[in-house]
C-alpha positions, 0 to 999 in steps of 0.5 A: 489442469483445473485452472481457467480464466474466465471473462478475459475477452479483449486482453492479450494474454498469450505471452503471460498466460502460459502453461507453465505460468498458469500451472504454477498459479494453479499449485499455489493455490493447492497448496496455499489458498486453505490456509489464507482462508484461516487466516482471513477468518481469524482476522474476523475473529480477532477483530471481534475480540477487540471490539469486546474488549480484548485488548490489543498488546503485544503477545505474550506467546511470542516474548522470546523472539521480541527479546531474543538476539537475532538478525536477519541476513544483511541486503543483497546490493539492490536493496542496501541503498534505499534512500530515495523509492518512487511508487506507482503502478506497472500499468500503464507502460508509461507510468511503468517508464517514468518510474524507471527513469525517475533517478529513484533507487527503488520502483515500488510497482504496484499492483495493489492500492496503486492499482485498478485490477481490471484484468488488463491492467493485471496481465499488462502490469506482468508484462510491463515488469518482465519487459523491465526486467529484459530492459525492452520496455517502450510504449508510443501514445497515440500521438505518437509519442515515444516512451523509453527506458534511458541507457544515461541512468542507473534503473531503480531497483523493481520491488513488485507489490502483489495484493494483499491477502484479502483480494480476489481475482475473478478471472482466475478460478481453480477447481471452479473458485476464484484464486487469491490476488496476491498468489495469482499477481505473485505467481505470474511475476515470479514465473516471468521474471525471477531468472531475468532479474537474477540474471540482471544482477538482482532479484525477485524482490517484493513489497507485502501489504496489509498483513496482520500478524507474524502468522500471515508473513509465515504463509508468505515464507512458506510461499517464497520457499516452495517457489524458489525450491520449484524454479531451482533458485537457491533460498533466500533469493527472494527478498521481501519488505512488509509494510507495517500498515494495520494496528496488529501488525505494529505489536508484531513487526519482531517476529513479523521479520523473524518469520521471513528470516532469511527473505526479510530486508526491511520494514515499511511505515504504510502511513495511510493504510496505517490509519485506515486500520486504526479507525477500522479497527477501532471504529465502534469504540469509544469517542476517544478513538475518533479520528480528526480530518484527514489532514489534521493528522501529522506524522507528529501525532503521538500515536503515529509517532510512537509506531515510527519510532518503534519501527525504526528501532525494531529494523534496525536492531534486528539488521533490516533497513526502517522505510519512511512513507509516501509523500502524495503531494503531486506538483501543480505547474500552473501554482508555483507558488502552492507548489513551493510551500508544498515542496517545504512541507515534503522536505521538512517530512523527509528530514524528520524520517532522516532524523529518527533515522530510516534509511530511505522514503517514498515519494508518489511523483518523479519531481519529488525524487530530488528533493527526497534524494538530497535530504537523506543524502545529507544525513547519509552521505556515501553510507547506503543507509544508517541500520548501523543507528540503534535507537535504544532509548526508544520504548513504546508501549502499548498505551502509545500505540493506542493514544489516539485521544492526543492527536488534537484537531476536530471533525469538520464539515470541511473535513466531511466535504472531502472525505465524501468527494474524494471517494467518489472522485477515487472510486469512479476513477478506479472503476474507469482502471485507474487506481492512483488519481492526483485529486487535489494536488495530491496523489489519491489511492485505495488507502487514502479512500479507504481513511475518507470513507471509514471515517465517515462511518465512524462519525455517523456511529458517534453521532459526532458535531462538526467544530466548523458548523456546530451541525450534528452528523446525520444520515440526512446530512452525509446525503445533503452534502454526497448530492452537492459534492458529486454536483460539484465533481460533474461540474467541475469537467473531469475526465471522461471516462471517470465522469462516466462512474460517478453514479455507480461510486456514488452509490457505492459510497452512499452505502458504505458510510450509511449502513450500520455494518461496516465493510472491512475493504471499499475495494471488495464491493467495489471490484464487483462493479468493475467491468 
């Protein structure tokens, strides 16, 4: 066996670290990992491209799939009734049983943006979801607390978010070079737990995120097929959902779903990571593509818009179940009254998803799954979704997808102050372990830091005015107001183990925003600062 895991001191393995498991991590690596690599580098290349003026469209190479009459095969029972999905990440154990006596439908279990992958929280997120699957998950805190699943509930549906093809896992080398993250996160879950859910009457069902292109879902079905033919399970046991979180991917959600074909359930508007895409995609093009504050972008946006509607429409057409996105909002019980007008603002987003007419959504925090819940039953009632609701008065075209320039909204100093404290705020907590962080009132993670700190790239490159204070942004001013946000954060009595990283993110993010070359991913530097 060529594979060994290094630096792992401290971390319980032996139960997830098996031969079987690890030598079926090893073969996707073999058989799997060149591949990834191409496709990385033609991510790289495309991207160049663009920035010279390719423009971006839908693909004249693959018109007879969009045009063709196809379906994909209808969802097994587990995944037909989504309306209502929690996500988080699978470690810690509590977070895990919380989100399965949520009253959810579906657990999202994240071990991507949710998720700081230390190695601990790796290994732990494999065995929290195979002690799921048993249906023996417990956790008792240190004061004793006990954490259990409910026996009173129907248990969400666990479909597992691996990472995305981007990320590495350091601890895992094969012929002495660092493993895929998504193959290794894949590889573990599905050794430990494939038989137990199908066993359980469902199935090894996955998210697939930050995917680019038709050509990267055909490497995860290559994946799925060589697994279920290695473990004897029959094809097509495997179901997955792609988020459509990146600007390419949203000229190829058609023949995203016909690559997967027999694996496809549904499609899923990544909002946030959608964002972070545009404004990394198109970061150095015209002002007409610089993104107002965060918070000024609603999902009524033209240009959002047009991607929702373009994906409910494709799912549907195609059989699939159309996802909404997150709500982040996390319920402050010492602001009632904040916490009624935010429970407003989640409802009237969910009513509008209903509307247009996906078939479920997300919601970041347990209390929220009611008020979720009782919207899309409302439109739903005892259907288990609405992929019967075509949408064919719905076109969009290119321009739509790109109209960015509609948004309204301004580049503020408000909006700078944020971006500049929750990336720090957000990367000391993930290099403290933690990758899903409530920072004011909302439910932060990797996409959401990712928008805040390419943001502030692009607005320096742009040389861009603040509507708010009419102050030009400059490297001396991002490094005036990161000093007096990371004084306030100190302030401000955090946590102890995230206090603890806030020099290391600050410079971290310092970097990032003031450097003239742009990383593609905060978390790749980022997890080379993470113990």
């Amino acid at each position: 066996m060529t594979i060994e895991i290094v630096h792992a001191d401290g971390v319980a393995g032996d139960d997830i670290l098996t031969e079987d498991a690890l030598a079926f991590v090893e073969d996707l690596h073999h058989r799997f990992d060149a591949r990834r690599r191409e496709l990385l580098a033609a991510r790289r290349d495309r991207r160049e491209r663009i920035a010279h003026g390719e423009p971006l469209d839908f693909l004249a190479e693959t018109r007879e799939v969009r045009e063709g009459d196809w379906r994909v095969p209808p969802p097994p029972d587990g995944l037909a009734d989504r309306r209502v999905e929690i996500t988080g990440p699978a470690s810690p154990a509590k977070m895990a049983i919380n989100a399965l006596n949520s009253g959810a439908r579906v657990w999202l279990a994240d071990l991507e943006d949710a998720s700081s992958p230390t190695w601990e929280n790796v290994v732990g997120s494999v065995r929290n979801l195979r002690d799921a699957a048993r249906g023996t998950l417990a956790w008792t805190s240190p004061e004793g607390k006990a954490y259990a699943l409910r026996d009173d509930l129907r248990r969400p549906t666990v479909v597992t978010r691996p990472r995305g093809w981007h990320l590495p896992e350091k601890h895992v080398l094969v012929d002495g070079e660092r493993a895929s993250g998504s193959l290794v996160d894949f590889g573990l879950h599905f050794a430990h737990t494939a038989r137990l859910l199908i066993e359980g009457g469902a199935g090894p069902y996955y998210y697939l995120p930050k995917l680019e292109g038709h050509l990267e879902a055909r490497l995860w079905n290559d994946v799925f097929v060589f697994a279920q033919e290695r473990f004897g399970i029959p094809r097509g046991t495997i179901r997955a959902t792609v988020l459509i979180e990146t600007i390419p991917a949203a000229f190829e959600m058609d023949e995203i779903l016909f690559e997967l074909r027999e694996h496809a359930s549904g499609l899923n508007a990544g909002r946030w990571d959608y964002l972070f895409s545009i404004i990394k995609v198109f970061r150095d093009a015209g002002p007409e593509f610089i993104v107002p504050d965060r918070a000024a972008v609603a999902m009524t946006a033209p240009f959002m818009r047009a991607y929702t509607e373009l994906l409910v429409k494709t799912c549907h057409r195609r059989g699939a179940v159309a996802m909404g996105g997150m709500a982040a909002f996390v319920p402050n019980r010492a602001d009632p009254e904040a916490t009624a007008v935010a429970f407003e603002k989640v409802r009237a987003d969910k009513t509008r998803e209903a509307g247009d007419g996906f078939d479920g959504s997300w919601v970041a925090h347990p209390d929220l799954v009611p008020v979720c819940r009782e919207v899309f039953d409302g439109v739903l009632g005892d259907r288990p979704n609405q992929v019967d609701r075509q949408r064919p008065e719905v076109e969009v075209t290119a321009a739509d997808l790109l109209d960015v320039a509609s948004t309204g909204g301004a580049v503020t100093e408000a909006g700078l102050r944020t971006n500049l404290s929750v990336g720090v705020a957000y990367t000391a907590a993930w290099l403290a372990g933690s990758g899903a962080v409530a920072l004011h009132s909302l439910m932060e993670d990797a996409a959401t830091a990712e928008i805040s700190r390419s943001q502030v790239w692009q607005q320096l490159q742009h040389d861009v005015v603040l509507a708010d204070t009419g102050r030009p942004m400059t490297r001396e001013l991002v490094r005036e107001v990161l000093d007096e946000e990371v004084a306030a954060l100190r302030a401000a009595t955090p946590p102890a183990p995230y206090a603890a990283h806030y020099e290391p993110a600050a410079r971290l993010v310092a970097d990032l925003v003031l450097d003239d070359r742009y990383v593609d991913f905060l978390t790749l530097p980022a997890y080379e600062l993470l113990a």
